[in-house]
Every structure is written in structure tokens, then in C-alpha cells.
Backbone as CSV, one residue per row, in Angstrom:
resi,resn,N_x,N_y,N_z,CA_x,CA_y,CA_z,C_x,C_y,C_z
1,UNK,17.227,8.064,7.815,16.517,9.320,7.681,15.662,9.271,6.429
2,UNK,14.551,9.365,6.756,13.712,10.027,5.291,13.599,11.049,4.471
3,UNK,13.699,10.955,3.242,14.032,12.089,2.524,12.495,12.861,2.176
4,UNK,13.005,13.700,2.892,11.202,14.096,2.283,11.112,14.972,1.531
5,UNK,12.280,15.165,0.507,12.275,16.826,-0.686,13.618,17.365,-0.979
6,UNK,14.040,17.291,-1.826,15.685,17.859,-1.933,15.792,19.281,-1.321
7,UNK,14.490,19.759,-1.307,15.133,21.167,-0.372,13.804,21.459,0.693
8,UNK,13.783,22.091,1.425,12.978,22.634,2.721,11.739,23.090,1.854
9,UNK,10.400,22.759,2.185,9.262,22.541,1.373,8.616,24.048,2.130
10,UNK,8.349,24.881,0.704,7.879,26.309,1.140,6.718,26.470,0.470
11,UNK,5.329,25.941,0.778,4.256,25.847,0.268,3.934,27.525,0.293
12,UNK,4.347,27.824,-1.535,3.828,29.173,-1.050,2.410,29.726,-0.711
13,UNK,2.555,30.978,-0.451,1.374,31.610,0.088,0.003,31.084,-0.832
14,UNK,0.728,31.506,-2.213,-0.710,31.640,-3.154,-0.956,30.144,-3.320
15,UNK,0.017,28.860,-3.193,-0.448,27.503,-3.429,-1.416,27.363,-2.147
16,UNK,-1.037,27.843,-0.942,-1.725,26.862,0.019,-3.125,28.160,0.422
17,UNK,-2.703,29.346,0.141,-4.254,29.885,0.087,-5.442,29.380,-0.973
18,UNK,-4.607,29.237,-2.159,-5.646,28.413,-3.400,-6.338,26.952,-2.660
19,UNK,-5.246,25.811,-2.320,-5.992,25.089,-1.383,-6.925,25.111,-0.605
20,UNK,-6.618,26.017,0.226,-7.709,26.442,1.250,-9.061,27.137,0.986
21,UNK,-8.478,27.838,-0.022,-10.295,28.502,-0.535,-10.648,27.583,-1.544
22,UNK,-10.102,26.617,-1.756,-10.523,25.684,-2.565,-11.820,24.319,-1.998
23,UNK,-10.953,24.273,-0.933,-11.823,23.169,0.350,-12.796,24.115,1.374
24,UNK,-12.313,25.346,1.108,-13.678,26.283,1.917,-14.904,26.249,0.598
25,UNK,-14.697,26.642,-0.715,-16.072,26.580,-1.257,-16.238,25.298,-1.172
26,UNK,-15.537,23.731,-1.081,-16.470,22.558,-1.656,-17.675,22.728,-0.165
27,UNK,-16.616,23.244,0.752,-17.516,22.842,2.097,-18.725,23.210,2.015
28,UNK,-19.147,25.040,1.909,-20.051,25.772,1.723,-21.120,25.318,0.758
29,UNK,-20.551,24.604,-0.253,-21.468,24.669,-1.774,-21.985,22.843,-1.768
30,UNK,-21.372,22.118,-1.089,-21.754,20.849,-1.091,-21.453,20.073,-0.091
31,UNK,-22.764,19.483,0.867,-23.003,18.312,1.692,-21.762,16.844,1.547
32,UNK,-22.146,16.732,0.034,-21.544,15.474,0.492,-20.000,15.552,0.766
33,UNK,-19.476,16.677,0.146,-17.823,16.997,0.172,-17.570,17.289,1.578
34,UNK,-18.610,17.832,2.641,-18.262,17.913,4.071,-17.912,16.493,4.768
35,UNK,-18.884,15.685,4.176,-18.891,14.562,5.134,-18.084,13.421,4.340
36,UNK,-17.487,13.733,3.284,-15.978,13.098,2.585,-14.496,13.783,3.167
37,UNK,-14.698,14.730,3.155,-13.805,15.556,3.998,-13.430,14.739,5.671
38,UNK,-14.490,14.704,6.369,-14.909,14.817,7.337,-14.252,13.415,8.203
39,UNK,-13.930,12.340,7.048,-13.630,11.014,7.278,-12.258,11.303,7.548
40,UNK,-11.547,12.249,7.275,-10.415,12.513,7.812,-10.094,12.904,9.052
41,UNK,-11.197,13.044,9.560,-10.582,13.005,11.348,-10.990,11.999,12.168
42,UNK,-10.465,10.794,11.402,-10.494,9.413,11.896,-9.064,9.172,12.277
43,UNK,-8.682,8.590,13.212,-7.426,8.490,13.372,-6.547,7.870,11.977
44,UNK,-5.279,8.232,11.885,-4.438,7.848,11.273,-3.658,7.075,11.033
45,UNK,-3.940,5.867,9.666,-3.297,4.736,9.812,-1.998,5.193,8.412
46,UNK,-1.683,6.096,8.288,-0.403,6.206,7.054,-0.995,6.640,6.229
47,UNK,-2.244,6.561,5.545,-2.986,7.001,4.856,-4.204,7.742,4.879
48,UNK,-4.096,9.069,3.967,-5.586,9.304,4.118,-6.684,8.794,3.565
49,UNK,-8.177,8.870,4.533,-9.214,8.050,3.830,-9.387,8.506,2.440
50,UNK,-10.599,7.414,1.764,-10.221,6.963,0.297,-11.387,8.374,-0.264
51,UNK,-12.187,8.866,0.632,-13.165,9.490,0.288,-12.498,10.806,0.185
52,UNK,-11.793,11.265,0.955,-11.148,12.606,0.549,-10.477,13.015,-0.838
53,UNK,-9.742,12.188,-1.755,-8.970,11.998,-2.201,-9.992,13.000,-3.815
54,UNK,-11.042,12.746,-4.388,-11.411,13.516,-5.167,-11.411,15.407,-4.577
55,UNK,-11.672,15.667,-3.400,-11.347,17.260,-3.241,-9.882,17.410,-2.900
56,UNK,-9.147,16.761,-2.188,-7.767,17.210,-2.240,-6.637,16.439,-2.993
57,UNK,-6.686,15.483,-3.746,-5.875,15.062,-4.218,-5.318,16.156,-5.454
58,UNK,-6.111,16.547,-6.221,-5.783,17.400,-7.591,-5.023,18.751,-7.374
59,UNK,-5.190,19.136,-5.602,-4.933,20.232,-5.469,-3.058,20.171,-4.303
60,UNK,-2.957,18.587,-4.592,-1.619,18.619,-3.802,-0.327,18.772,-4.914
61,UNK,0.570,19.708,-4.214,1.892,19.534,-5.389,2.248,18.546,-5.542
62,UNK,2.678,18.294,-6.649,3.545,16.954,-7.382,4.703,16.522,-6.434
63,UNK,4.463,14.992,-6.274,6.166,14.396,-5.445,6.137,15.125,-3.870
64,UNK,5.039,15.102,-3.507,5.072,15.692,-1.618,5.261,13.912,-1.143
65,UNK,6.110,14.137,-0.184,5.984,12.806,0.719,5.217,12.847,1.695
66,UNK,4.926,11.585,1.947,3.651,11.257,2.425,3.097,11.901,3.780
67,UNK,4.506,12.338,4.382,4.195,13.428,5.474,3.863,14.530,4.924
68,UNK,4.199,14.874,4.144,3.832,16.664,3.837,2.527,16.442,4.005
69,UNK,2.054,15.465,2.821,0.708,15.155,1.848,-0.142,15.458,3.547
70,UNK,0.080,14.563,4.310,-0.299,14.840,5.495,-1.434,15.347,5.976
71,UNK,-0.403,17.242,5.692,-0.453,18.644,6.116,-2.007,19.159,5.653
72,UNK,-2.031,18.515,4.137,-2.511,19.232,3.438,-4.383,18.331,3.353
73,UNK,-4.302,16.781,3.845,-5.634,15.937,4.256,-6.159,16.603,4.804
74,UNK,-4.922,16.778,6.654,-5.182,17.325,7.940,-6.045,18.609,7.758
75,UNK,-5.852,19.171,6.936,-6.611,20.404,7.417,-7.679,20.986,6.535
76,UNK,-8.210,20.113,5.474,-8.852,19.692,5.281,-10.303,18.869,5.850
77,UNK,-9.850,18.065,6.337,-10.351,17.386,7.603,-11.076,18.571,8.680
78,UNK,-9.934,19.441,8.988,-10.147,19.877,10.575,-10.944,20.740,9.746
79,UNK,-11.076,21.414,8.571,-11.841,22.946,8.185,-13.567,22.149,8.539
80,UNK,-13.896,20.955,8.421,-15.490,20.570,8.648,-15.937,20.862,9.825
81,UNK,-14.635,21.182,10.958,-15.188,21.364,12.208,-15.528,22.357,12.733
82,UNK,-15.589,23.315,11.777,-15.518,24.763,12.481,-16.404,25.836,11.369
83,UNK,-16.905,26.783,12.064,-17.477,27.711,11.024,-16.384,28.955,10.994
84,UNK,-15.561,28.750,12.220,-14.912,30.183,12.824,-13.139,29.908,11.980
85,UNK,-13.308,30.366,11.045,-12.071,30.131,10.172,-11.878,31.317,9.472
86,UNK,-10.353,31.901,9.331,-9.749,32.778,8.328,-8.925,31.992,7.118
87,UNK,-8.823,33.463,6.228,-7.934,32.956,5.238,-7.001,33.653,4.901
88,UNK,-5.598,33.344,5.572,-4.527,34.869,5.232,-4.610,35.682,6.632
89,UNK,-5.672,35.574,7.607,-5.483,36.675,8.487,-4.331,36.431,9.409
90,UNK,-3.458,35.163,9.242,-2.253,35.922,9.882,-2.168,34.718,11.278
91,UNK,-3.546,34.474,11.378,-3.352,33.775,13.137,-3.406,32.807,13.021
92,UNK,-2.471,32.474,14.455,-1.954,30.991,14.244,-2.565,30.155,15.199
93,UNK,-2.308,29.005,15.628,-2.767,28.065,16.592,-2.759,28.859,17.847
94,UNK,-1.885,29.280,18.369,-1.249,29.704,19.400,-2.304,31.097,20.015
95,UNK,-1.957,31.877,18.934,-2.944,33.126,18.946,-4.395,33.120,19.259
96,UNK,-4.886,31.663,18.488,-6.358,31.665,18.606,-6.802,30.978,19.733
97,UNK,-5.972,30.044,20.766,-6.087,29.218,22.067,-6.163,30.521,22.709
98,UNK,-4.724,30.932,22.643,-5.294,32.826,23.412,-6.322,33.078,23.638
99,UNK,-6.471,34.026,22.530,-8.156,34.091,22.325,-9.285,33.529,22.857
100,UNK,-9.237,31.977,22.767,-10.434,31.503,23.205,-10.260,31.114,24.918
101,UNK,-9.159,31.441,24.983,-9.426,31.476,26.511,-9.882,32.795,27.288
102,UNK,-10.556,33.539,26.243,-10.919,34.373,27.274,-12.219,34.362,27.250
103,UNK,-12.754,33.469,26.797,-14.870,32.605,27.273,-14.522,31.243,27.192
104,UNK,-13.780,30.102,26.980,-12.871,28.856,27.805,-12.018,29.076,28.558
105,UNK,-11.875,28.447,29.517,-11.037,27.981,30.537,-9.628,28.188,30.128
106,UNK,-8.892,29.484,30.878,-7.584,29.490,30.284,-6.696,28.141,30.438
107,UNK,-6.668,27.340,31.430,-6.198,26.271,31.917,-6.373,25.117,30.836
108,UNK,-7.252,25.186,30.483,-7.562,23.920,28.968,-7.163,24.596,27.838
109,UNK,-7.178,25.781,27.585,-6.312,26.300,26.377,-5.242,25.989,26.517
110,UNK,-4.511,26.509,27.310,-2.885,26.505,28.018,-2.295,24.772,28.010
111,UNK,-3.238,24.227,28.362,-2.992,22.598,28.414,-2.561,21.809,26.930
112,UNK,-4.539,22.361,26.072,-3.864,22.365,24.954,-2.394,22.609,24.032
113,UNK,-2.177,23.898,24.321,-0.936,24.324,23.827,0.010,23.573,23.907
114,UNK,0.424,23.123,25.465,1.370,22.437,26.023,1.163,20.453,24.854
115,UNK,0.534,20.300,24.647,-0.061,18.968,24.160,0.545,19.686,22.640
116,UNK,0.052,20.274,22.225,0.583,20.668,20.724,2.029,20.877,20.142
117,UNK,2.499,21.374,21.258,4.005,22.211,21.521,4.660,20.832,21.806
118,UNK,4.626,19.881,22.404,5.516,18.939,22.560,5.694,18.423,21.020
119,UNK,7.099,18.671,21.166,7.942,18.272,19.098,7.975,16.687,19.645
120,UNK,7.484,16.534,17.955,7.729,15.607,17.771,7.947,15.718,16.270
121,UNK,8.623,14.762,15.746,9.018,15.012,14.370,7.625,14.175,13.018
122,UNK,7.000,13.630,14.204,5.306,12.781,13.382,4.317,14.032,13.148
123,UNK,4.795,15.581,13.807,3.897,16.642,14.033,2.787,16.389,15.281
124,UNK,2.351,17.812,15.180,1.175,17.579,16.234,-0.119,17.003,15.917
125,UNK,-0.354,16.543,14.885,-1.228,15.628,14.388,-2.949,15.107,14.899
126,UNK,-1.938,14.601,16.395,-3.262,13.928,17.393,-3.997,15.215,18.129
127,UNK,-3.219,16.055,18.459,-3.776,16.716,19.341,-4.385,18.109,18.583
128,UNK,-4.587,18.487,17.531,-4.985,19.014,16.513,-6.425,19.397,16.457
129,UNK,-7.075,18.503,16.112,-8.621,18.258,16.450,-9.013,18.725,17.648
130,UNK,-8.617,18.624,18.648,-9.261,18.971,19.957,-8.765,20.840,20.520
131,UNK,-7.748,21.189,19.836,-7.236,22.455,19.466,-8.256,23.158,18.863
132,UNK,-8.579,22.879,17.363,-9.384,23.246,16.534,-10.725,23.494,17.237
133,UNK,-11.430,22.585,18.027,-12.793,22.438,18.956,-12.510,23.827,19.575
134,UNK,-11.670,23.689,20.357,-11.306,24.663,21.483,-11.459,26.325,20.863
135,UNK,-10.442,26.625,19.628,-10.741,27.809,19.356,-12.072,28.152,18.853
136,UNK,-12.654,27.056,18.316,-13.981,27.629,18.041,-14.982,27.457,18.957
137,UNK,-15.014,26.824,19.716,-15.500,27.497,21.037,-15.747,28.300,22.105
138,UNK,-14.078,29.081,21.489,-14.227,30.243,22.215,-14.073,31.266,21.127
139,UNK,-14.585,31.358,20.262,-15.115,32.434,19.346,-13.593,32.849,18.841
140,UNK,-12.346,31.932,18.883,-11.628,32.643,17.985,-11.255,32.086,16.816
141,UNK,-10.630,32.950,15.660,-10.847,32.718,14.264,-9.163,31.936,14.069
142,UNK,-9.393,31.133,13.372,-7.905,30.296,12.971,-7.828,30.679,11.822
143,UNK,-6.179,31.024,11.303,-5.527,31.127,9.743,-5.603,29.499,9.131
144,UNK,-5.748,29.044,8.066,-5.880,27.761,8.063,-5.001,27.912,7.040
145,UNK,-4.858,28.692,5.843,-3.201,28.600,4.998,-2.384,29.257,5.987
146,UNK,-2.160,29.171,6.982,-1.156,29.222,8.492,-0.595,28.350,8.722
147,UNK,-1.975,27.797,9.385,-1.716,26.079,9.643,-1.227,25.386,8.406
148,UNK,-2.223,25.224,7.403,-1.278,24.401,6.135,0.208,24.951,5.931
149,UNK,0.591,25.682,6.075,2.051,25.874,5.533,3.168,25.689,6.562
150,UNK,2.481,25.753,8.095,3.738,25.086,9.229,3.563,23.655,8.983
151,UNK,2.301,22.991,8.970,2.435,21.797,8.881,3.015,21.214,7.772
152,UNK,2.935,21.814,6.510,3.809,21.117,5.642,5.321,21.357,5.847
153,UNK,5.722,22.108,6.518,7.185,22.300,7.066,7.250,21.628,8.178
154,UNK,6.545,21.056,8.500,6.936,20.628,9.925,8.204,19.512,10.374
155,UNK,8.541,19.290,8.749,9.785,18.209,9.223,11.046,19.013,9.440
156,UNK,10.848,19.880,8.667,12.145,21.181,9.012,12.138,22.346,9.805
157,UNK,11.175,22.769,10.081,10.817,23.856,10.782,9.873,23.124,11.824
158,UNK,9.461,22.512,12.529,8.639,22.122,13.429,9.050,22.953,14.806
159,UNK,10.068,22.738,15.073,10.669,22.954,16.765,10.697,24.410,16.613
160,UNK,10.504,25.167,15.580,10.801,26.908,15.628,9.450,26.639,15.204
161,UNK,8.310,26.365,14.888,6.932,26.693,15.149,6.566,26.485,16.416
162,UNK,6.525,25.539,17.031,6.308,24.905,18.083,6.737,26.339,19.199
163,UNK,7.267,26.825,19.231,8.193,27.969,19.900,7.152,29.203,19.807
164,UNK,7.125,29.574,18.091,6.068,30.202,17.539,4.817,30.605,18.224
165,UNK,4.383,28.887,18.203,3.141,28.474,18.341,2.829,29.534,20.322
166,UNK,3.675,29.177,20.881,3.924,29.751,22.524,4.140,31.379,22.951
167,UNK,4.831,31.215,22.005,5.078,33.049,22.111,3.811,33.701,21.438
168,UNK,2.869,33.442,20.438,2.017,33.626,20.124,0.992,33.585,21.129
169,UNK,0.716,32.873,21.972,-0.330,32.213,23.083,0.282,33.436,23.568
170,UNK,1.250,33.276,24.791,1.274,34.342,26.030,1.820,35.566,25.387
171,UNK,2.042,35.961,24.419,1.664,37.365,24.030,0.644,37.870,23.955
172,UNK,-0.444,36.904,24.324,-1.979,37.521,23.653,-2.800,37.321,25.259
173,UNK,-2.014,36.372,26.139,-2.708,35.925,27.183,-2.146,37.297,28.264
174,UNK,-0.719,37.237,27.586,-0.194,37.971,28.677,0.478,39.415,28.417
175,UNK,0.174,40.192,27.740,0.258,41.497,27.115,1.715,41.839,27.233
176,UNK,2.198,42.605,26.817,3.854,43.679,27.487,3.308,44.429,28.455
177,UNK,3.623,44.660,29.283,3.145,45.667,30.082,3.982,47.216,29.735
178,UNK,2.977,48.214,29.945,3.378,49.542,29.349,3.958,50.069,30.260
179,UNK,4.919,50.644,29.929,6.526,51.398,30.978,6.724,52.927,29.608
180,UNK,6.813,53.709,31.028,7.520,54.676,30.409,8.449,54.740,30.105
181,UNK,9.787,54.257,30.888,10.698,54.067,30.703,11.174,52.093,29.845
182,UNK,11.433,52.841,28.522,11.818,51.214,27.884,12.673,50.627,28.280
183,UNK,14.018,50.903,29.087,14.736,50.363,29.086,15.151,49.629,30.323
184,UNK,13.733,49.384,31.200,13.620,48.309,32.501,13.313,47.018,31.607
């Protein structure tokens, strides 16, 4: 077993929102930091590329193993792909496939999901990128200190996001239906 932290890694709110609005202004304010960024959604050989490493290296906590560190490339990476991004608003992967299936194809959202949702303890990693496409294609907005903070849990908490991630989707796909009576 790999040790990845003497205790369950709780990237708080204000660390991984600072991150995130940290890699949202380089994006906005400078070219070349997009397309240094950007080398990160090259597939993954154990390491992230060498070009990222001046915008996110300074901003990772001390002693993350190399999976966490991961969390924090990954989404990085994925923020170049999209204009349609929150910060703090709350929504998750799940929520925003919702969403964009209602101007995409619910069937390729739903697929997606299913591709994301399968645990694995490497995270959802691969199928990430093509997630990310998807909600912003269909005009919905992703939490990205959301995403950074399941994914840096994902060695301990993965299989209760993953869950998350579903009940989020068909709550949004598939409403409660309203009863007068609550207790059918």
C-alpha cells in the first residue's frame, strides 16, 4: 500500500480556491501560461510536464504525494479548455453533465458519467478531459476548487464521490417529482 499522508488530505477551501484563482488569472492575463498549462493534457506518464511546473508548482502544499500533486496539474491543465468555469459555486462534475445535457445529447453525458464513475483508485484521470469538453459545450458551468478538492481526496474518498458524482447527475436530469402527499 502507498502511503500517501499520515492523515486523509483535506485541501481546504481557502488553499484550493487560492489555487484556482491563482491559475484562472495566469490564464486570463498571459498567453504563454495557457499554452504551458495546456501541455498537461497530454497523456500521463507519472509526471507532470516540465512546462507547468513554474505556475503550479509554488502553489502545491508541502510533502503531497505524487497522486495528490496529480489533482492539483490536472486541473490546471483542464481550466485551458474551457471559458465556462466557476469558483466556489458549488457544482460538481455530475451536476454540470446534467446540465449540459440539456443542448448535448443526454446519452453522451450519461455515458460520460458512467466512464468517470467507474472507481478506480488511479482516479478518473483519463476520462476527465472529454467530461470537461462536454460541459462546456453544453453551456454548463463547472466548480473547479470542487473538482480540485475530490480529486485530491480521491485516494480516500473516491468511491463516495464517485456516488456523489451520480446522484448529482440524475437529480438534475431527473427532478423529485412533486406529491402532495410526502409520505408515498
Amino acid at each position: 500500500m502507498t502511503d500517501l499522508t499520515t492523515s486523509a488530505p483535506d485541501a481546504p477551501h481557502t488553499h484550493a480556491r487560492r489555487f484556482v484563482e491563482r491559475i484562472d488569472t495566469h490564464l486570463r492575463a498571459n498567453g504563454a501560461a495557457r499554452r504551458a498549462l495546456a501541455t498537461g493534457l497530454r497523456p500521463w506518464n507519472g509526471e507532470p510536464q516540465g512546462a507547468m511546473h513554474p505556475y503550479v508548482a509554488t502553489w502545491l502544499p508541502g510533502g503531497l504525494h505524487p497522486q495528490r500533486e496529480r489533482a492539483y496539474y490536472t486541473v490546471a491543465a483542464l481550466m485551458t479548455t474551457t471559458s465556462r468555469a466557476g469558483i466556489g459555486t458549488g457544482v460538481s462534475i455530475g451536476d454540470a453533465l446534467a446540465r449540459a445535457s440539456r443542448t448535448v445529447s443526454a446519452t453522451t453525458t450519461e455515458s460520460s458519467l458512467r466512464r468517470l464513475t467507474t472507481y478506480t483508485t488511479a482516479g478518473p484521470y483519463t476520462h476527465l478531459r472529454g467530461a470537461v469538453r462536454l460541459t462546456d459545450a453544453g453551456g454548463a458551468f463547472l466548480d473547479w476548487e470542487r473538482l480540485l478538492r475530490e480529486l485530491d481526496s480521491w485516494y480516500f474518498t473516491g468511491r463516495r464521490t464517485c456516488t456523489q458524482w451520480q446522484q448529482d447527475y440524475y437529480r438534475t436530469t431527473q427532478p423529485r417529482p412533486t406529491t402532495t402527499n410526502d409520505s408515498e
